[in-house]
Every structure is written in structure tokens, then in C-alpha cells.
MITIBA-475993 format. One record per residue (C-alpha): residue number from 1; chain; x, y, z. Coordinates in nm, 4 decimals. Each point is the difference from the previous one (the first is absolute). Layout:
REM MITIBA-475993
ATOM  resi  chain      east     north        up
ATOM   NUM      A         X         Y         Z
...
REM end
This chain:
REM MITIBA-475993
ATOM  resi  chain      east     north        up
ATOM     1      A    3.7113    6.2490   11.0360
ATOM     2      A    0.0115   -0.3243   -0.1946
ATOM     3      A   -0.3597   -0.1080   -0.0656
ATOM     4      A    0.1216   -0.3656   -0.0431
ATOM     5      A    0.1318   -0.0179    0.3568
ATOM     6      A   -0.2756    0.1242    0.1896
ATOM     7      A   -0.2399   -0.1977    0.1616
ATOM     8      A   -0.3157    0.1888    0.0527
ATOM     9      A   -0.0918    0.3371   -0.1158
ATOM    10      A    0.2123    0.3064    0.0839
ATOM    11      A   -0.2103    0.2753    0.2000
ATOM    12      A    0.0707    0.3241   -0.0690
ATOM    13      A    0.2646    0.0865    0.2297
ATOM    14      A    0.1693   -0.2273   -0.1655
ATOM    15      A   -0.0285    0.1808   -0.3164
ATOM    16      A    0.1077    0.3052    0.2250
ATOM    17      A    0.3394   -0.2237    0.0550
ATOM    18      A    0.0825   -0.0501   -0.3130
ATOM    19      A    0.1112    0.3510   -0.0386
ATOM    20      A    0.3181   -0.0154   -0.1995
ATOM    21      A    0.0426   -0.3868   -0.0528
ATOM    22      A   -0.0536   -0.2176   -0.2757
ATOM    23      A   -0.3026    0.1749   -0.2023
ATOM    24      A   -0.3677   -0.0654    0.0559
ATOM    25      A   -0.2222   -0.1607   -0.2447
ATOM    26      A   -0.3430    0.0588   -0.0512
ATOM    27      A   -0.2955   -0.0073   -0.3009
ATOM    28      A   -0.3743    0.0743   -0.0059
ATOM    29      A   -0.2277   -0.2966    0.0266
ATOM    30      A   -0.3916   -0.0002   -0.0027
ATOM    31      A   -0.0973   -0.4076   -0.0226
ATOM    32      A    0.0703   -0.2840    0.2121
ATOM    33      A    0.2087   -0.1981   -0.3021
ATOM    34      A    0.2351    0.2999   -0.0766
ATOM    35      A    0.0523    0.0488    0.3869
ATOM    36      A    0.1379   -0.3941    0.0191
ATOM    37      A    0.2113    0.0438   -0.3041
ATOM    38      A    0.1876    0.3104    0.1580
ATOM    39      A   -0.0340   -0.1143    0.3876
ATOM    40      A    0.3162   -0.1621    0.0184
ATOM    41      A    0.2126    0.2505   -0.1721
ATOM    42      A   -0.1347    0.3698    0.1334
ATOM    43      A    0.0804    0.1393    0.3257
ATOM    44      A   -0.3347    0.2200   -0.0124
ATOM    45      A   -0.3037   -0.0632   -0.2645
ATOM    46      A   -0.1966    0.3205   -0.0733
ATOM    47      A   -0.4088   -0.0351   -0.0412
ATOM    48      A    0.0249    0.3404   -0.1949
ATOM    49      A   -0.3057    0.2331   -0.0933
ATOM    50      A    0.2168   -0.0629   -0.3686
ATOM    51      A   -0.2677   -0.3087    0.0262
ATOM    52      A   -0.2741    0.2995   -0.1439
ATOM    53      A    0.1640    0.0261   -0.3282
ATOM    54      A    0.1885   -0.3917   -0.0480
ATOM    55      A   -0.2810   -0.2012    0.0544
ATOM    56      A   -0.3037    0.2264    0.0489
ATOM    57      A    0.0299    0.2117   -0.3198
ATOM    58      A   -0.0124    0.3544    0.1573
ATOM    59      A    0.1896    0.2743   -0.1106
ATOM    60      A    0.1855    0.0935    0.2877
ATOM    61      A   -0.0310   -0.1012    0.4344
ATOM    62      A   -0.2229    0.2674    0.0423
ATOM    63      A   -0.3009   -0.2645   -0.0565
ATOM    64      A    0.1644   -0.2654    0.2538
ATOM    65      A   -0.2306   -0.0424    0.2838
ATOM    66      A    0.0208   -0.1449    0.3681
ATOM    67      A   -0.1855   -0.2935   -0.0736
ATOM    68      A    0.2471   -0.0451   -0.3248
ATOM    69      A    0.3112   -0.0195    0.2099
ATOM    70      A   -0.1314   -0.2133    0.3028
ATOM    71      A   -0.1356   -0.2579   -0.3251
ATOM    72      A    0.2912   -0.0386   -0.1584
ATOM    73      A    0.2227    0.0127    0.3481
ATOM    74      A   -0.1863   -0.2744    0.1422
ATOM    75      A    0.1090   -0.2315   -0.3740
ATOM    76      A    0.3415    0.1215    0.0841
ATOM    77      A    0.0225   -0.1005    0.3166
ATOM    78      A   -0.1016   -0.3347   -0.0669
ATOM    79      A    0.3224   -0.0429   -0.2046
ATOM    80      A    0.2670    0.1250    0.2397
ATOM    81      A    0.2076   -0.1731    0.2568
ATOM    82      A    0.3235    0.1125   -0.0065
ATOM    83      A   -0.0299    0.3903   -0.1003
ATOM    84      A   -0.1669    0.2841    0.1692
ATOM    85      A   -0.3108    0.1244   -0.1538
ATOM    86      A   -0.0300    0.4138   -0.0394
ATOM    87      A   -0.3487    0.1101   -0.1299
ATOM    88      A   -0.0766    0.3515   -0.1477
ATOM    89      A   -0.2760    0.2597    0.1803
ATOM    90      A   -0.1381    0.1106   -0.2522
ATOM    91      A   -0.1356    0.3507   -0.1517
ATOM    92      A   -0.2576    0.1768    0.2829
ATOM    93      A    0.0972   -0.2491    0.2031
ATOM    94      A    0.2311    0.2112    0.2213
ATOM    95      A    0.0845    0.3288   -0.1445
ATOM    96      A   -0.3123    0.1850    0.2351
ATOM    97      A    0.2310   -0.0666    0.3337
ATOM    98      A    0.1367   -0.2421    0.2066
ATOM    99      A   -0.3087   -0.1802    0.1648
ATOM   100      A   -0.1484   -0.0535   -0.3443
ATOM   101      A    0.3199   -0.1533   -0.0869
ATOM   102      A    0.0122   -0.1987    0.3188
ATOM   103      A   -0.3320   -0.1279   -0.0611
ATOM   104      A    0.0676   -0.0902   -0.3114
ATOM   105      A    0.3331   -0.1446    0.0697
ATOM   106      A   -0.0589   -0.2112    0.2677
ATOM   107      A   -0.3278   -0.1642   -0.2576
ATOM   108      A    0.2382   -0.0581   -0.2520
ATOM   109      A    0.2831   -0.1991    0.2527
ATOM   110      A   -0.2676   -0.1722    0.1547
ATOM   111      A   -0.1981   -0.1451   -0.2156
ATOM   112      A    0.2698   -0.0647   -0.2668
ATOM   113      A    0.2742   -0.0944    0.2390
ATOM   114      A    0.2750    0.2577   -0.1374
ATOM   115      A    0.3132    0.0141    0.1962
ATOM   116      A   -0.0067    0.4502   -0.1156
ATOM   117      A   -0.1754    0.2436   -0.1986
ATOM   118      A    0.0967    0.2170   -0.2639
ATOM   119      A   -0.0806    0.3762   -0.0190
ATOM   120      A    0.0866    0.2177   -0.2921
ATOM   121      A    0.1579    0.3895    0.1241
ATOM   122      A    0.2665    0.1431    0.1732
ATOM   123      A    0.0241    0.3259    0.2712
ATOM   124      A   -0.4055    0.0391   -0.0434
ATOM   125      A   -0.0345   -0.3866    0.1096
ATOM   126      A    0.2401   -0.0064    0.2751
ATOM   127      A   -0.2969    0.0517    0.2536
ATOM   128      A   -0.1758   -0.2979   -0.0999
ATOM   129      A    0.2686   -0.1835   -0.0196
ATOM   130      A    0.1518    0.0625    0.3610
ATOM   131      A   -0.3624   -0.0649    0.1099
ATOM   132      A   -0.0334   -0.3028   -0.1756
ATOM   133      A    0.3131   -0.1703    0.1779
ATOM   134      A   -0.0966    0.1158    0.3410
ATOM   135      A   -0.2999   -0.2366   -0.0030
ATOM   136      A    0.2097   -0.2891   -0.1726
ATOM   137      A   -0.0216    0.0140   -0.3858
ATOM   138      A    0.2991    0.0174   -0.1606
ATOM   139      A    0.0268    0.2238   -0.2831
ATOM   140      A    0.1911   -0.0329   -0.3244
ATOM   141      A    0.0415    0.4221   -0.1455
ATOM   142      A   -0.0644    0.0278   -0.4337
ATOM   143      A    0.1881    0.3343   -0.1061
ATOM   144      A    0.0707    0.1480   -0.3185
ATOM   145      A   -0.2471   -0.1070   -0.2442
ATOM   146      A   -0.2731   -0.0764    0.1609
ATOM   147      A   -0.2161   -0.1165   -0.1978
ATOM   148      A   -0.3040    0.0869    0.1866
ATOM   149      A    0.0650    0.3940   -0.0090
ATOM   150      A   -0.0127   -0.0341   -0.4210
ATOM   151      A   -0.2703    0.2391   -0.0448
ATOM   152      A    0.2549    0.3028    0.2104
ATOM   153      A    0.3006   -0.1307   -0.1052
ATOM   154      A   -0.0955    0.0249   -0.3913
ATOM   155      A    0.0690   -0.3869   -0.1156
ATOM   156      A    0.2479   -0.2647    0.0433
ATOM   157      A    0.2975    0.2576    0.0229
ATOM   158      A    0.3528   -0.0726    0.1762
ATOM   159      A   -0.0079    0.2121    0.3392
ATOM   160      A    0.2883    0.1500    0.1282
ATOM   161      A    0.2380    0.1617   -0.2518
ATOM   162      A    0.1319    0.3553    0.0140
ATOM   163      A   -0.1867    0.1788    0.2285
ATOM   164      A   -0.2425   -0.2631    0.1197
ATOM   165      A    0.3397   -0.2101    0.1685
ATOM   166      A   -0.0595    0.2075    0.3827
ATOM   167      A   -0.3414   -0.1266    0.0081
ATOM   168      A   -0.0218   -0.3459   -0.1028
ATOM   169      A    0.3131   -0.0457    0.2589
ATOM   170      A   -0.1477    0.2039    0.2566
ATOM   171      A   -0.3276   -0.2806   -0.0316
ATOM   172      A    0.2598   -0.2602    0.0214
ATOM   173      A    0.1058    0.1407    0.3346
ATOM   174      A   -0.3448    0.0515    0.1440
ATOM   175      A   -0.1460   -0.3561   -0.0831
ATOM   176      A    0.2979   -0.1316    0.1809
ATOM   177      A    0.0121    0.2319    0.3114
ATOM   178      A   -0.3753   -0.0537   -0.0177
ATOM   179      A    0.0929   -0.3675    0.0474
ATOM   180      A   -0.0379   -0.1855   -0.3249
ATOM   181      A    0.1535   -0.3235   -0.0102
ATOM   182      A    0.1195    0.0312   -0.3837
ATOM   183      A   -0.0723    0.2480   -0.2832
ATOM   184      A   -0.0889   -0.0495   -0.3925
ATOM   185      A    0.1811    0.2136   -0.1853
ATOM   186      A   -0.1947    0.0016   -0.3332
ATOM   187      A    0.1246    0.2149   -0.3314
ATOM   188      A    0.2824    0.1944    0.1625
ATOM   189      A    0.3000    0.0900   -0.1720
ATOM   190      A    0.3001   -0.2507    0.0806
ATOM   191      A    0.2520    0.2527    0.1601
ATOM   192      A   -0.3056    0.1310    0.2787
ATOM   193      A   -0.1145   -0.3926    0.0604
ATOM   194      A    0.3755   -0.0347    0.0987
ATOM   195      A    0.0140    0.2819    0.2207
ATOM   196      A   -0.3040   -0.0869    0.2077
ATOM   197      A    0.1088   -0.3624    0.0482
ATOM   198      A    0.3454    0.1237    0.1736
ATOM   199      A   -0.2156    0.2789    0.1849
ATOM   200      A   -0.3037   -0.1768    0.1543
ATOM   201      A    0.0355   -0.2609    0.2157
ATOM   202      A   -0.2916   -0.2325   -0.1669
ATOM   203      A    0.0406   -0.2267   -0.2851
ATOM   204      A   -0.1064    0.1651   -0.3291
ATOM   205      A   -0.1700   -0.1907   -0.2322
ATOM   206      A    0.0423    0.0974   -0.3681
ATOM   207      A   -0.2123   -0.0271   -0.3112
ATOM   208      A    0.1484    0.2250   -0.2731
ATOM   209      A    0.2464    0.1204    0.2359
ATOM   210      A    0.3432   -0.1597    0.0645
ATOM   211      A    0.1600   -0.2772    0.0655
ATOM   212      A    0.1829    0.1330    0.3076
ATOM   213      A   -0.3279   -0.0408    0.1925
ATOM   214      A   -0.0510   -0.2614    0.2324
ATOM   215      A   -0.2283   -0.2100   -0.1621
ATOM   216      A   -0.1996    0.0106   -0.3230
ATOM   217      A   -0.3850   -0.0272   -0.0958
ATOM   218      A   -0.1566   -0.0577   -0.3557
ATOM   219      A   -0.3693   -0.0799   -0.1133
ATOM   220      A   -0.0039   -0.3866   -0.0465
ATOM   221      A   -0.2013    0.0058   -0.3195
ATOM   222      A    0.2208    0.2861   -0.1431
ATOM   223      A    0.3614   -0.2215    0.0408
ATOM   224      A   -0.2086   -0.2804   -0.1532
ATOM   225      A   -0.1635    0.1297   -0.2627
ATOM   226      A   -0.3562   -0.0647    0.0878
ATOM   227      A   -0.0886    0.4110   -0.0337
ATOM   228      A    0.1125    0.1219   -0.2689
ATOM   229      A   -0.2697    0.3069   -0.0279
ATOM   230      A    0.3716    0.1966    0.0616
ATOM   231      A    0.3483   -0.0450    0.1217
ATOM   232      A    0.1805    0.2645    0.2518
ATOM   233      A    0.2998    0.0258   -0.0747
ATOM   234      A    0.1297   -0.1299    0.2965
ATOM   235      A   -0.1340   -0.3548   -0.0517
ATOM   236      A    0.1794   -0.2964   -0.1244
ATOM   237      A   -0.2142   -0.2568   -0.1634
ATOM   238      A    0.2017   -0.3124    0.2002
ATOM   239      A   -0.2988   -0.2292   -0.2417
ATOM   240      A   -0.2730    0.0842   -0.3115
ATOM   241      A   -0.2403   -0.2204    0.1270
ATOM   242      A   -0.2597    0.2165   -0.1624
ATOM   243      A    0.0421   -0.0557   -0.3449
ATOM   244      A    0.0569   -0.3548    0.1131
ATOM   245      A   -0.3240   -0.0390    0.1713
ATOM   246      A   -0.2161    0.1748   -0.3172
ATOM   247      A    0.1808   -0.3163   -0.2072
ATOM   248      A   -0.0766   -0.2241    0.2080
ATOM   249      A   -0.3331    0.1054    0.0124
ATOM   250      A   -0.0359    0.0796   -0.3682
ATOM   251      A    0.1163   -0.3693   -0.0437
ATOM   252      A   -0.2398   -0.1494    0.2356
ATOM   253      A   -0.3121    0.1939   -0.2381
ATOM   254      A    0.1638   -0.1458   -0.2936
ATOM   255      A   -0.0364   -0.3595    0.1014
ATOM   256      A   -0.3608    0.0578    0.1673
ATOM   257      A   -0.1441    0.0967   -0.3109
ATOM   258      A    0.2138   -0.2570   -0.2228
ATOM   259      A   -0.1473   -0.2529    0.2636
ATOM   260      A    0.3301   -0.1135    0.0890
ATOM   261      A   -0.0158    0.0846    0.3658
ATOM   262      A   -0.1649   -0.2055    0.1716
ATOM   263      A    0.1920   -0.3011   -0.1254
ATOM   264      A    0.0141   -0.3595    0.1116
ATOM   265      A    0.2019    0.0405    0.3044
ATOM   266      A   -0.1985    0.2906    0.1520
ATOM   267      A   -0.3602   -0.1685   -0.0017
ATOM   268      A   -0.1442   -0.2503    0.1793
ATOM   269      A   -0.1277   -0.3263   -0.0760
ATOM   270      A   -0.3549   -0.1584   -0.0265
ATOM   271      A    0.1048   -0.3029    0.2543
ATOM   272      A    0.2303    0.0471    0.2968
ATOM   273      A    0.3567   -0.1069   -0.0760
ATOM   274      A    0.1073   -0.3208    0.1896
ATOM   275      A    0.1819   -0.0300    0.3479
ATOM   276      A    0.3140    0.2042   -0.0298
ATOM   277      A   -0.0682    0.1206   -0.3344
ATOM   278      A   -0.0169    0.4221   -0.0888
ATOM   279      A   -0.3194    0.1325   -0.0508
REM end
């Protein structure tokens, strides 16, 4: 769906529809500036638990907590109009069964205003997940790496080659039967993203997957540069705003301490200016 065409936010059967059409487009965003800057041009904006390690320092999501998410999805929501906001559930937050993660769920949507949560986990979540969309939250599946599950599934390792290919598609066909509106595929080999997005009837969302899914995801301060801690491989650094930024910065200490900034035109005078003049 073109995101300069719409008029209001899609909701998330509308993501459902755009199974097989013109491919979705969604980032990460955790403040109300970076939300406005991508409103116009995503179909979906992700408040991802990614927010623990890009702006919070923390070595993985494991740290993120409730309170974390529904912070930094209430600045996000402030900066959307046109695209629908989707806002991780974070760790503990609904792996201990489906009325925890109702509970949980229905705090996050309500007091953030998300049009969907996301859940990380395939066959073992599809409980929860059919659960979750009987009482009216739509749900948005995470499968593959999940980054979450670290600790079990031994680091930041591409899931489903060889041997692993049955089960990652077999969670691909339980979040959807489960009722899943969409499903990240994250660090699955190319050939296996491409087989799930012609075999379930959800759109598939990739991040180091293919380009055959439906629609693609990336961390926003990865494709611009802002973290640079490490690059995935599967990232494209659209900006290096980073190195940019320390300049700029390293600049602005330069001309402190030669006590060139403030100059002239950035201080105020001892009288007010006259009628129509600047101050």
C-alpha cells in the first residue's frame, strides 16, 4: 500500500491485505521526532524492545521492561498520523501463558494507543496468540531469530538452514493458523523466507531474510548510522549520521572553549531592540 496515498493510519487488517501487493515498509522508532520524520512514508512503525540496546545502552532486550515500552510508545505515538503503530511485549511479559500476555497486552494498547502487538515464537506461542485475538488485540508473530530466546538459541545465529528449515516453517504456519495478522521473519536463509511467503497466507516481514517477502523492517538507527556498536549484515546504512553528529559535536566544543560560540548573533542585548527590530 502506498503510504503517500493514504489518509489515516492503516489498521492491521489492512496490513493482512496487503498480502502479495506492492511491499510493506516499516522501521523501528522510539521518540516522537523520529516517528514524524518516518510517518508519512511507513505503512507500520515498530516501537521495538531493540530500544534496550539503541538508546538505553543494554546489551541485549532481555533488560527491556514494561514500563520501557509503554515510555517510549507513548513519544511514538505522538508522532504518527498516517502509519499504524506496532509495539513489542516484551521479555516475561507473556511467555508464562496467555492471560499474562493478555494482561499485559491489552496495558500496552491502551495506554500507548498501538494499533497491534508484537510477540517473539512460533508453534509454542500459537496459544497466546489465538487467545490474544479472541479478545481483540491483534498480533504481529517474530520467528526465526528471535532475539529474545538468545540465551537457548546460542547468539545472534541465522535460524533455519539444513535441518532447522521444517521447524522455522512449521512456526510460520502456526502463528498464522493461530491468527497472526503478519509475521517477522528475522535471520532466515533467503530460499526458506521465500517458501513461507508463497505458503502462509500472512504477509511476512523480513529483516535478513529476502526480498520476496511482503514487506521489509530495519532498525532506524542501524540504516542511519546512529549505532554503530555493530552492523548485521543485513543492514544497509541508507545515511552515517553518526560520525556526522560526533563532528558536529566535536566542532561545537571547539568553538566553546575558543569562545567563539556564543557570537554576536546568538546573544542578547542590554536594551530591547526597537519596534520591528530582531532581538
Amino acid at each position: 500500500m502506498s503510504a503517500t496515498a493514504r489518509k489515516k493510519a492503516p489498521t492491521a487488517e489492512d496490513i493482512r491485505a496487503g498480502k502479495g501487493g506492492e511491499p510493506l515498509v516499516s522501521l523501528t522508532a522510539y521518540t516522537t521526532p523520529m516517528a514524524r520524520l518516518m510517518d508519512a512514508h511507513c505503512d507500520f512503525v515498530l516501537v521495538g524492545d531493540s530500544v534496550g540496546m539503541v538508546l538505553h545502552g543494554l546489551s541485549s532486550t532481555l533488560g527491556v521492561t514494561m514500563e520501557m515500552m509503554i515510555l517510549h510508545g507513548q513519544a511514538v505515538a505522538r508522532g504518527l498520523e498516517q502509519a499504524m503503530m506496532v509495539i513489542d511485549m516484551p521479555f516475561g511479559s507473556y511467555e508464562e501463558g496467555p492471560a499474562q500476555a493478555f494482561r499485559n497486552a491489552a496495558r500496552l494498547m491502551a495506554e500507548t494507543g498501538a494499533g497491534a502487538v508484537k510477540l517473539e515464537g512460533g508453534v509454542e506461542m500459537a496459544e497466546t496468540i489465538r487467545f490474544l485475538v479472541a479478545r481483540g488485540i491483534p498480533v504481529m508473530a517474530h520467528i526465526g531469530l528471535t532475539p529474545q530466546s538468545i540465551n537457548t538459541l546460542g547468539g545472534y545465529k541465522v535460524q533455519g538452514r539444513d535441518a532447522q528449515a521444517e521447524a522455522v516453517l512449521a512456526d510460520a504456519r502456526a502463528v498464522a493458523a493461530a491468527g497472526a495478522f503478519a509475521v517477522v521473519l528475522e535471520k532466515v536463509p533467503q530460499g526458506l523466507a521465500d517458501r513461507i511467503t508463497a505458503e502462509v497466507p500472512i504477509p511476512t516481514i523480513g529483516i535478513g531474510a529476502s526480498a520476496g517477502c511482503d514487506g521489509q523492517i530495519l532498525v532506524v538507527d542501524d540504516m542511519l548510522g546512529f549505532f554503530t556498536a555493530f552492523k548485521p549484515k543485513f543492514v544497509k546504512r541508507y545515511a552515517d549520521l553518526g560520525p556526522q553528529a560526533e563532528a558536529a559535536i566535536a566542532e561545537y566544543a571547539a568553538e566553546v572553549r575558543a569562545r567563539a560560540f556564543p557570537a554576536a548573533e546568538h546573544v542578547f542585548a542590554d536594551q530591547a531592540p526597537a519596534k520591528g527590530a530582531k532581538s
